[in-house]
C-alpha positions in Angstrom: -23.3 13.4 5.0 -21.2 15.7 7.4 -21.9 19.4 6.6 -17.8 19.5 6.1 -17.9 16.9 3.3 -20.7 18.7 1.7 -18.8 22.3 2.0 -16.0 20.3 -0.5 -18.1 18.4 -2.5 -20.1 21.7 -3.3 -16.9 23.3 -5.0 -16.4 20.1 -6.9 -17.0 20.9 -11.0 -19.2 17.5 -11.4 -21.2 19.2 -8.3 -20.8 23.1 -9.0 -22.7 22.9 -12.5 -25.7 21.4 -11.8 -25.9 23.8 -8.3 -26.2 26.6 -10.8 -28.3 25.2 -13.6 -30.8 24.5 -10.8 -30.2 28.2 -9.2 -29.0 26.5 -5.6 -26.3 28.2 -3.7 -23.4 26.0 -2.2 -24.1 25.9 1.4 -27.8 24.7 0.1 -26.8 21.6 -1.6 -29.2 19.1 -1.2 -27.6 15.7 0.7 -30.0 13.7 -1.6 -27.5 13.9 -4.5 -25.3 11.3 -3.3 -25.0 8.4 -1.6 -22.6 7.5 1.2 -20.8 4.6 3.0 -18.2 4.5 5.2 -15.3 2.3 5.2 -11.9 1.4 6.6 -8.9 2.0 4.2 -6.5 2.0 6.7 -7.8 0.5 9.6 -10.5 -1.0 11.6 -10.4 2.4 14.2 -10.7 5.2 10.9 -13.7 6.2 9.7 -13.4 7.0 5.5 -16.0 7.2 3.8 -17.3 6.8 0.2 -19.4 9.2 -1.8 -21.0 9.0 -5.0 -23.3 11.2 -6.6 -26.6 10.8 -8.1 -28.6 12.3 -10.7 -28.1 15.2 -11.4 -24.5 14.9 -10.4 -23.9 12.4 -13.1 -23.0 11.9 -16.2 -24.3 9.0 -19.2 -23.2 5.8 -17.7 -20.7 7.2 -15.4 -20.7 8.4 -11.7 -18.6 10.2 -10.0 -17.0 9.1 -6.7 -15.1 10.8 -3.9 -13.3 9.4 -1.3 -12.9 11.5 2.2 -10.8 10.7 4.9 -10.8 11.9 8.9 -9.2 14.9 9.5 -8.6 17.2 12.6 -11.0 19.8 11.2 -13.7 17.7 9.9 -12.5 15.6 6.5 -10.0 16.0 3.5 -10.9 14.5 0.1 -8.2 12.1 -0.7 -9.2 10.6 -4.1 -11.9 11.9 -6.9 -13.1 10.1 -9.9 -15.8 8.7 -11.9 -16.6 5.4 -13.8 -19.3 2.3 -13.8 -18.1 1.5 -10.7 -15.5 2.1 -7.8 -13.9 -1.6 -5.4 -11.7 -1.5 -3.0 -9.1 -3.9 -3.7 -7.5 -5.7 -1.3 -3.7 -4.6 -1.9 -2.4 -1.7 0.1 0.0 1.2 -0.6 1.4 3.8 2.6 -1.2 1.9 4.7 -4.3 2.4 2.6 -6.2 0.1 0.3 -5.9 0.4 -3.2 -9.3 1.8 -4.8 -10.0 0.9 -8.6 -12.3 2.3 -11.0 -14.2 0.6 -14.1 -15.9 2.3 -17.5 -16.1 1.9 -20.9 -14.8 4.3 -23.6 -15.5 4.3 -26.8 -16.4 0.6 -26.1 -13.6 -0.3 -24.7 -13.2 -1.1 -20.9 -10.7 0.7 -18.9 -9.9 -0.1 -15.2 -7.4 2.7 -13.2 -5.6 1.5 -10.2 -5.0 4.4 -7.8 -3.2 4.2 -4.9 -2.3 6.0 -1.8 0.9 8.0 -2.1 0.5 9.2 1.6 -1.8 12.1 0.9 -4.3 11.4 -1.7 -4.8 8.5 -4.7 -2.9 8.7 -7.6 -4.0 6.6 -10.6 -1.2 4.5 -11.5 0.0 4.3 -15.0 -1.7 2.0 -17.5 1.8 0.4 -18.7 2.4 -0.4 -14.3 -1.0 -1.3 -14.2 -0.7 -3.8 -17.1 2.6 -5.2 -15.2 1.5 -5.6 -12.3 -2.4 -7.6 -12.9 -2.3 -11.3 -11.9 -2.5 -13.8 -14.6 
């Protein structure tokens, strides 16, 4: 991970408790908390990429992800979020590919849509999301 991505990710609350519990200062945190990919919301030419953290940035059957996008002074995060799991779907909003998250709450199963509203995700509303899934 790029030393800018881990400068955000260390002020993150799902990344800033554990630093202390374990007595690690920001600018130490360790890159072996998370695990990264990179991927093309926008485009074949941009470079995103995909972060989600390990143990102990975690939580009981839910990780969190972040989403980081190229900017001119390293990257910006852009969407941040946890659940079972994180797809990229394949509709688009301003340009960008719409991300969607998965868990389950008190044993139900909730899936957020988030898109793009030209600077970071927003999670769409459960009654639009509802509306707007294929039969």
């Amino acid at each position: 991970l790029p030393r800018s991505i881990l400068n955000i990710l260390s002020s993150d609350d799902m990344v800033a408790g554990p630093l202390d519990d374990k007595g690690i200062r920001p600018e130490n945190l360790p890159a072996s908390w998370f695990q990264a990919s990179a991927i093309h919301l926008a485009g074949p030419t941009e470079q995103d990429v995909v972060v989600m953290g390990h143990c102990p940035v975690c939580g009981a059957n839910i990780a969190p992800f972040w989403v980081f996008r190229p900017a001119q002074t390293g990257y910006n995060l852009v969407f941040s979020g946890g659940g079972l799991s994180l797809s990229i779907s394949r509709h688009r909003s301003n340009g960008y590919l719409d991300i969607e998250t998965f868990l389950v709450s008190m044993q139900k199963p909730l899936r957020g849509v988030w898109r793009f509203d030209g600077s970071k995700y927003q999670l769409l509303p459960e009654k639009k999301q509802r509306s707007e899934t294929p039969n």
